[in-house]
N, C-alpha and C positions, 0 to 999 in steps of 0.2 A: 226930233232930229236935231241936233246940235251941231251948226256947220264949224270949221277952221277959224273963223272968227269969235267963238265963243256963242253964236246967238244961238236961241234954242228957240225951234219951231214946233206947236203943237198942234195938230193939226185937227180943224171942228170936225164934228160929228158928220157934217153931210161929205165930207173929203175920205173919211174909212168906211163908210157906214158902209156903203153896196146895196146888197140884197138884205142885208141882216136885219131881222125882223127883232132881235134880241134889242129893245131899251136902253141898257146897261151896258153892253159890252159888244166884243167881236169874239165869236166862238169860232178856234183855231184847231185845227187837226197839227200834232207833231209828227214829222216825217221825216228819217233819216234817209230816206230813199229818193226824197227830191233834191234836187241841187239850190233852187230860187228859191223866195217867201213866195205864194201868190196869195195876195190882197186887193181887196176893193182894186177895179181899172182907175178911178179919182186919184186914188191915195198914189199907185203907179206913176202917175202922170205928174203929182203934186213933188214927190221927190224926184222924178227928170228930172222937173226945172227949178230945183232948187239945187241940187247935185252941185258940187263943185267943177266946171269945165264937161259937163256930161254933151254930149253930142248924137242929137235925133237923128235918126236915121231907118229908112225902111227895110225890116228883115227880108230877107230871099221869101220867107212864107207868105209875107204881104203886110204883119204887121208893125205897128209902131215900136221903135225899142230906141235905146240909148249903148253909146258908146261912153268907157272914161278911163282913164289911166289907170294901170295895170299897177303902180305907183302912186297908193292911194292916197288924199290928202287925212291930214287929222280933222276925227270928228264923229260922230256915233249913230247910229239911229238908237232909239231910246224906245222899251217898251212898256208898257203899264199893266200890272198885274194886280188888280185891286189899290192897293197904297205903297207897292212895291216899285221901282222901276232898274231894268236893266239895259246896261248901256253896250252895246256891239259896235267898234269897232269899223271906221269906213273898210277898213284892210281886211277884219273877217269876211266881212260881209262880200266882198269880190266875188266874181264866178271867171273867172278866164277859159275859153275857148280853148282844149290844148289843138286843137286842128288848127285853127286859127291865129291863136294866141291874144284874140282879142281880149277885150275884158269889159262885163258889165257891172252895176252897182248888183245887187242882190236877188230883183224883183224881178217880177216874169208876169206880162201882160197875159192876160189868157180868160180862158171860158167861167170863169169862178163866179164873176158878176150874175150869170145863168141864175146858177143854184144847183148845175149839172156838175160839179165837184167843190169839196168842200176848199176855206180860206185854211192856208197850210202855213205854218212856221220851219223852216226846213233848214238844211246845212249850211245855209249863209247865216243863217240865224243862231244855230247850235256852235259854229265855231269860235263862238263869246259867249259862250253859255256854259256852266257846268249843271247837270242833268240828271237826277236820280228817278227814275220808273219802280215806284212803290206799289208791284202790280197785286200785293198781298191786298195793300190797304185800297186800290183804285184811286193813288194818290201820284203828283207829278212834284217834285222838290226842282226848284230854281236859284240858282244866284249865278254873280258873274264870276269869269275863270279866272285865275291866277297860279302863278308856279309857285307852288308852297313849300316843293320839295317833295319826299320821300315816304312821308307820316302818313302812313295809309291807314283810315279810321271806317272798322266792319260796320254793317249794317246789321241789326239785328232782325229780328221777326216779332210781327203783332204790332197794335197802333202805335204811333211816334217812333219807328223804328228808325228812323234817320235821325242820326244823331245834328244839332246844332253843333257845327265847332267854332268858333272865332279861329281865322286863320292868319296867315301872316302879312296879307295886303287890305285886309276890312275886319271890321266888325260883320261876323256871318247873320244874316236876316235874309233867310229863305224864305220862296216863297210856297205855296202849297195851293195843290188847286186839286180838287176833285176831278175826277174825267166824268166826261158826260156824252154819252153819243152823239152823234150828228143828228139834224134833222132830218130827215125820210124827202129827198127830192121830189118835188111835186110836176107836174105836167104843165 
């Protein structure tokens, strides 16, 4: 996480970890179908309070959540892909209430710590993402978004089908990640 001031916070292994029995990493489901990330309840709690102006408060359903301006300040959450990292955006990351019109940071306290649903990367995450589903290969292409314009570059078919392009705001360094199923929920 990188707040408004520049500082960048990384946060140890027992603040993500959760349930996750994986060593190495945190094994994430992509979901275009959720609106929030849910992640470790720690990690939840560890950006509340670091959040810029965010504001605890109890949902109507009973649990903890945070409140923060719909007028997001600058600054990123930052995520690690092996030796890759991408940076989203406080502003992507928003979920605003249209009933409401409230607005939270991204994240969504919930049952995941279980092991009764998987840790999910979802539309607050994807909206600073650009996303290639290489379902030929069982491959996931990642980097960060930018308006490049109009130069729209096919994808072919068979291994390496996603082209690398250096685009007009980086140097292109996708990332690549195999899928792997979830683990089989236990009792």
């Amino acid at each position: 996480m990188t707040l408004p001031n520049r500082t960048s916070i990384t946060f140890d292994t027992e603040t993500w970890k959760g349930n996750n029995i994986d060593p190495v990493g945190l094994r994430v489901l992509f979901d275009t179908g959720t609106p929030t990330n849910l992640l470790p309840n720690n990690l939840y709690f560890a950006i509340g309070n670091l959040y810029p102006d965010a504001i605890p408060y109890t949902h109507p359903l009973g649990f903890p959540a945070y409140n923060v301006s719909c007028d997001a300040p600058s600054g990123t959450f930052d995520y690690t892909f092996g030796n890759h990292t991408i940076s989203v955006s406080f502003q992507d990351s928003l979920f605003k209430d249209e009933t409401s019109g409230v607005c939270t940071f991204g994240f969504t306290l919930g049952p995941q710590d279980t092991g009764q649903i998987p840790y999910i990367l979802a539309d607050s995450f994807m909206r600073g993402v650009y996303m290639v589903f290489d379902m030929d290969n069982d491959e996931i292409w990642m980097g960060e978004t930018a308006d490049c314009g109009s130069n729209v570059v096919p994808i072919g078919k068979g291994k390496d089908a996603v082209p690398v392009v250096e685009g007009c705001c980086t140097v292109a360094k996708p990332t690549s990640t195999r899928y792997q199923p979830p683990p089989a929920p236990t009792a």
